[in-house]
N, C-alpha and C positions, 0 to 999 in steps of 0.2 A: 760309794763315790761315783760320782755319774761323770764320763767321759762322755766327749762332744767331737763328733768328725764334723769337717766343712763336709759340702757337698759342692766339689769344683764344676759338677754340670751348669749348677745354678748360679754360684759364689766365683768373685774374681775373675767375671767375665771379663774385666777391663784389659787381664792380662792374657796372653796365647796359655793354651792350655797346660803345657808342658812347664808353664812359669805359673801356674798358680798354687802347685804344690810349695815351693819356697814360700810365696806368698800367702797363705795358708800356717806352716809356720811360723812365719814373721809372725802373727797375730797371737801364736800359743796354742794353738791348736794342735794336738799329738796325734789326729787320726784324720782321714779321711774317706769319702765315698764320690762315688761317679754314677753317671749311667750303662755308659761301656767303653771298654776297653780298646777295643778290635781294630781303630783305626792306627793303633802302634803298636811295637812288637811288646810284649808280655817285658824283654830284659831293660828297656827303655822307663818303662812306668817304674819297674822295680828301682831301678837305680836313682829315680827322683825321688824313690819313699825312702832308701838309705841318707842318701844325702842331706835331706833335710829331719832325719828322724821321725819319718810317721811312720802309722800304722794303716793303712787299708782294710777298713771296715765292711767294705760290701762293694760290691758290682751285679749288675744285671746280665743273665743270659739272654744271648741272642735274639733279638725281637721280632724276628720276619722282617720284612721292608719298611723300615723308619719313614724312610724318607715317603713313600706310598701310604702311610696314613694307618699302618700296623703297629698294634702295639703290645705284643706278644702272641708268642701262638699256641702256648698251652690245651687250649679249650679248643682248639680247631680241629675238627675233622679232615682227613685226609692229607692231613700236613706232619703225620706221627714222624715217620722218618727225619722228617726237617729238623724236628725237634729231639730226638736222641741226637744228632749230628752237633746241635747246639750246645748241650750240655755235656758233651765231648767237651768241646773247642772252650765251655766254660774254665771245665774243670783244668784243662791245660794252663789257661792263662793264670788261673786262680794257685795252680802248682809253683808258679813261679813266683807271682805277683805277693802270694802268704797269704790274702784274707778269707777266714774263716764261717763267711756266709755269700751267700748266693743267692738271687731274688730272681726269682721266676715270673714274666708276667701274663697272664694268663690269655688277654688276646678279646676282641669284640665278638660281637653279635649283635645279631640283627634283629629287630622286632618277631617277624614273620621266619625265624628260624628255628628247632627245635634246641629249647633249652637242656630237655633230660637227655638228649644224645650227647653233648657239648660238654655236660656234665661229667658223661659216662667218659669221655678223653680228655679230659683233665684229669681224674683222678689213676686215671691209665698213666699218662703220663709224668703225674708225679708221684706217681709209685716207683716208676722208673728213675726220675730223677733222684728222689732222694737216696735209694739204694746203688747210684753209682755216684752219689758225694759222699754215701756213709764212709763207705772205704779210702777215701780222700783223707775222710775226717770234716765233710764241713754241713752244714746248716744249711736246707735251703726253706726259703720262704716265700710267704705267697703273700699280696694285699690289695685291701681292701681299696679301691680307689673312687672318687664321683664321678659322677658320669655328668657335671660341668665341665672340669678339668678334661674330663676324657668319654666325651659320648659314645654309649652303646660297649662301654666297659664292663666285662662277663664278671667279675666279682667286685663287691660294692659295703656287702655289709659285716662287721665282726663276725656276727654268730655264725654266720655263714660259711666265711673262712675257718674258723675254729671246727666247725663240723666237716669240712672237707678234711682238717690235715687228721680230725679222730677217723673218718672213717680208710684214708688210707692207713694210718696206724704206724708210721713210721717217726722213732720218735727224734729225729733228727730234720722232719719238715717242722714248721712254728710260722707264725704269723708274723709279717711284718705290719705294726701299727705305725699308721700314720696318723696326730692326730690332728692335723688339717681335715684329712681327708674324712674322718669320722665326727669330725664336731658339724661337716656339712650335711653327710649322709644322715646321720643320727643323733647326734649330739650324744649328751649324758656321760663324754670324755672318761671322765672319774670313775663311774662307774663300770664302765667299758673296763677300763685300766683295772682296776680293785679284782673285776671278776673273771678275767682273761690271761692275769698275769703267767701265768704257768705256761701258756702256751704262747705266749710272745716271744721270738726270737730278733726282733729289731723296732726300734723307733726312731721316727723324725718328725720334726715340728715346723711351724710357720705359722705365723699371723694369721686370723681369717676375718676377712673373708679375701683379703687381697694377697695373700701368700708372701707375706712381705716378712720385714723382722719380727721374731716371735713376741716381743714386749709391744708391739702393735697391733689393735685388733680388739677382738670379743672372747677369746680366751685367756684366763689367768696364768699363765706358764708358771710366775713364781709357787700358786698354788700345787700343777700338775707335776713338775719337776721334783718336790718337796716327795711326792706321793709315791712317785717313781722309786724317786731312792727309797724312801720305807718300807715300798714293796718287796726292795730286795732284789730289784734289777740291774745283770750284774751285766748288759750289752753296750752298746753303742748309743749314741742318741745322733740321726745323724739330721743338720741341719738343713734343709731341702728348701729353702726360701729362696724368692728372687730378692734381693736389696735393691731399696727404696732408693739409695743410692751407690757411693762407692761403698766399695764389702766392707774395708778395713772401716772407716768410719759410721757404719751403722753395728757396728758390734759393743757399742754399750752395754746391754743384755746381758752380753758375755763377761764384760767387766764385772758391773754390779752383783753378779753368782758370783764373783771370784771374790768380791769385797765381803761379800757377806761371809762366805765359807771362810774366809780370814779370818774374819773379825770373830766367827766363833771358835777355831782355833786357837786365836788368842787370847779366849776368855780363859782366867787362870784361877786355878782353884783356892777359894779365897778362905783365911783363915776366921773363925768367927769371930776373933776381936777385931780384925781388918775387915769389912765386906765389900768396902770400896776399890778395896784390889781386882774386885770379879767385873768391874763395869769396865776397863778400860777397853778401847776398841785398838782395832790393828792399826786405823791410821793413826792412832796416839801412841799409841807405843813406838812404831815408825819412826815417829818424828823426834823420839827420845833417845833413840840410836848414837849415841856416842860414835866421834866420827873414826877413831880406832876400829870399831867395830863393823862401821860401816866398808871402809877401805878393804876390810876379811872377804866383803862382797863377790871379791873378784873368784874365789875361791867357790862360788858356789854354782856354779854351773856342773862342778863335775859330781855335787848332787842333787841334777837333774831328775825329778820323777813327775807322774800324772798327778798335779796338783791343783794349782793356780798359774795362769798365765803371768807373763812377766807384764802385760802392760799395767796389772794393778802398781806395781813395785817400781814403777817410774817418776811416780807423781810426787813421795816423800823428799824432802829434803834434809838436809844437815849442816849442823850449824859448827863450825869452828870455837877455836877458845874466843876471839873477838866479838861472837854472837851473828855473825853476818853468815847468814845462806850461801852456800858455796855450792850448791848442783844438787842434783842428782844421784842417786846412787848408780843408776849406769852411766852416770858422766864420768864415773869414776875411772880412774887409771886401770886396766885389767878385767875391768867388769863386763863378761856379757851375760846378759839379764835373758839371756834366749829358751824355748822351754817350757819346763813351769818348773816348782820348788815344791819340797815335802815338808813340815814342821810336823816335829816331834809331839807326845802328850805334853801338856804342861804340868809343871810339878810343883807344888809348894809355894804358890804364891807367882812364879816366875817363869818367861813361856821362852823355849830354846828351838833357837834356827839348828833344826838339825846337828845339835852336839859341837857346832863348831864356835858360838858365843850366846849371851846368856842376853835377854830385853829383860828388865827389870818393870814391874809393872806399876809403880809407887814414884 
């Protein structure tokens, strides 16, 4: 099952920062990611991810000077110390904050600078880093980035990444894939993906070539997404895109995954004299919801799991004995649709909301 964090760096800019975790929720989204933490206290962040029930997928250790055109110092010579200091003050925040990975970034160079010294301190240093997260318990990663996005950026290519975290040998460092970033550098996505899997420890996506929503662009997500999950990736996927426009309204994307993953959830095992039972889709069934049934609605929040967002679950309607459309299922009395939902296997013809009422599929 592939889980999805916003990425509030990029996502719900509209809103102050501190308000786009709610807003993040609101959409159904159960996890989230950043770039850093630092400019609020560690118990501040945590108390917005209780509140609204996410999960913190990943944060970035400390970058050297953002704001001065740094953009990590892994690979820097003479700057070791800076950098143990950082992944200190990571791992602090990450102690409180709970997420389970840590993205390292590795830092520029310059044409005319020596590459194998650069080399030789980055792999000093995340040998370092990883063996003061092992004990933490968490995951740090390294990735591959363009050097459009980020000129004169010290690591660029999978294979490359992949052979750094073999040869430090630590098996708790793994690659973050991006694959914005690798359909520019190199394309062949899939392939990438198929052969790398084992040592990926995170991925996020965006449109390319404009970094926008992922269903826009030269990349097939519905294809890569499919591949992912069969791979048997069991991480995060965190969304890293700017929107095209407001957040919540370019999340169609997100919908249409949840429609589909519905709708084959509620394909129902059909019997051989019936076969027509196996076609119906979720919004058919939806809309056969008996309004008894629907009213139970209200009851379903409290089970809440990593499923499907609630905005799919908005759109159905329900008909009365009179036959006239009377709302919504979250118009309902008691209902909040907030979240996502779990459905059960389907059994014998007929698919069940989680044990609490029966959609018949005929």
């Amino acid at each position: 099952m592939l889980r999805f964090a916003a990425n509030l760096s990029m996502m719900y800019v509209e809103h102050d920062f501190l308000d786009r975790f709610a807003a993040a929720a609101k959409d159904g989204f159960s996890g989230v990611e950043f770039l850093f933490p630092y400019d609020y206290q560690p118990q501040e962040i945590k108390s917005r991810l209780e509140a609204n029930g996410l999960t913190q997928a990943l944060f970035n250790a400390p970058p050297g000077d953002w704001a001065a055109g740094e953009r990590g110092i892994a690979s820097l010579p003479g700057r070791e110390a800076e950098f143990k200091r950082s992944i200190d003050t990571a791992l602090e925040y990450a102690s409180v904050i709970g997420n389970q990975t840590l993205h390292v970034m590795a830092g520029l160079i310059k044409p005319e600078q020596d590459r194998a010294r650069h080399r030789a301190v980055y792999l000093d240093n995340l040998s370092y880093a990883a063996h003061q997260a092992e004990s933490a318990g968490l995951t740090v990663v390294i990735e591959p980035i363009n050097t459009r996005n980020i000129p004169g950026f010290f690591l660029n290519r999978q294979d490359d990444a992949q052979a750094i975290c073999a040869e430090v040998g630590a098996p708790n460092l793994k690659v973050q894939f991006d694959c914005y970033h690798c359909q520019i550098v190199e394309g062949d996505v899939a392939v990438k993906l198929k052969r790398d899997m084992p040592g990926i420890g995170h991925i996020q996506i965006a449109g390319v070539p404009e970094r926008h929503e992922p269903d826009v662009g030269e990349l097939n997500y519905p294809y890569l997404l499919k591949l992912i999950d069969s791979l048997g990736y069991q991480g995060w996927i965190g969304c890293e895109y700017n929107p095209a426009g407001a957040t919540s309204a370019g999340l169609g994307w997100l919908k249409a995954l949840a429609a589909q993953g519905a709708a084959a959830h509620f394909s129902c095992l059909a019997k051989k004299s019936k076969p027509k039972k196996a076609t119906a889709t979720a919004s058919a069934l939806l809309r056969r919801v008996p309004a008894l049934v629907l009213k139970k609605m209200g009851k379903i929040d409290s089970l809440r799991s990593n499923y499907f967002p609630d905005p799919f679950f908005s759109a159905p309607t329900r008909r009365g004995r009179s036959g006239q459309t009377s709302g919504s299922p979250s118009a309902l009395p008691g209902a909040r649709l907030r979240h996502r939902f779990f459905f059960d296997q389907p059994i014998e013809g007929e698919c069940y909301f989680s044990k609490l009422f029966t959609v018949r599929s005929d």
